[in-house]
N, C-alpha and C positions, 0 to 999 in steps of 0.2 A: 629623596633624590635631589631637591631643591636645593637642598642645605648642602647639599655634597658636591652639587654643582658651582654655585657660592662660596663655600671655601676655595675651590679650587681656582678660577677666577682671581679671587681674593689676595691669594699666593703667587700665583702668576703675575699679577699686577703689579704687588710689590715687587719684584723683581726686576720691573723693567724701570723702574728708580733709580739713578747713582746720583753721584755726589763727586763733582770732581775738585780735589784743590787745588788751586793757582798761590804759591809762595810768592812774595813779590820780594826784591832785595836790589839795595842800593849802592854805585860802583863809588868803591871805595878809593881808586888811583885817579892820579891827576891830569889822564888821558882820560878822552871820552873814548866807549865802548860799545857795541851796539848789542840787541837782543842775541846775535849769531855766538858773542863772545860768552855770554852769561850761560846760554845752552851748552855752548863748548865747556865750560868750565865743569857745568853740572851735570855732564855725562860722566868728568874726570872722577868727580865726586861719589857717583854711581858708582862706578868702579872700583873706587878705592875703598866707600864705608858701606855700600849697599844705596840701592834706589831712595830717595822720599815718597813714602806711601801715600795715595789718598786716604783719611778718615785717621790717622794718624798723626799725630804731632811732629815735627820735625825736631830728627835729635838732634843732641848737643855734638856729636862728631859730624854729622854732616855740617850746620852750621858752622865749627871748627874751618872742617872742610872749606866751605866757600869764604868763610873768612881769608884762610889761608892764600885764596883765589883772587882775594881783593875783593870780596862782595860782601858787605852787609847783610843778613835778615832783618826784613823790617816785619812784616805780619803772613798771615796766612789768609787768603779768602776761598771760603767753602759756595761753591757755584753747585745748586742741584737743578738736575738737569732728567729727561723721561721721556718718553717715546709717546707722542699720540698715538693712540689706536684708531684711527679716523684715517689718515694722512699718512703714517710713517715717518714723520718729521720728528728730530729731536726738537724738545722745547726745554728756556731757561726761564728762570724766574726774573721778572725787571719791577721795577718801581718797589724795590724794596720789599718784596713779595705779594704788592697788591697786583698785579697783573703777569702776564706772563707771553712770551715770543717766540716762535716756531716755524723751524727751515733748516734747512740741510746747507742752507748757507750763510755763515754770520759776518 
């Protein structure tokens, strides 16, 4: 009964795990643009080739995509993130995964 209760825990837990990625990309026109523009762009982008998934590599049509938009791809950064069970707080990872930050407010 231990063991059964332990798995299930076990599974549960991981679940309350994600992983979220933040694409980061560089304005390519010789006007400055602000984060409003880039999101604007990247809904068009949604729409037109499908969403950028989290856990996912960003494809070559979407990158087309925001090119076409005037935006560079530069990298992807994968931010894992998880629910204390203590608190209810999401928490991220910081100092390079040696410690970690938690609040519902960042």
């Amino acid at each position: 009964m231990k063991r059964m209760i332990l798995a299930t825990v076990l599974v549960l837990g991981s679940g309350l795990a994600a992983q979220a990625d933040m694409s980061h990309y560089t304005n390519l026109l010789r006007q400055p643009r602000d984060d409003a523009a880039l999101a604007s762009d990247a809904r068009y982008c949604d729409a037109k080739v499908g969403p950028d998934r989290n856990g996912v590599p960003t494809s070559p049509a979407y990158k087309r995509c925001m090119r076409g938009r005037g935006w560079r791809f530069d990298y992807t950064k994968v931010e894992k993130t998880w629910i204390d069970p203590d608190t209810g707080d999401t928490c991220h990872e910081i100092l390079g995964g040696a410690g970690s930050s938690c609040g519902n407010i960042w």
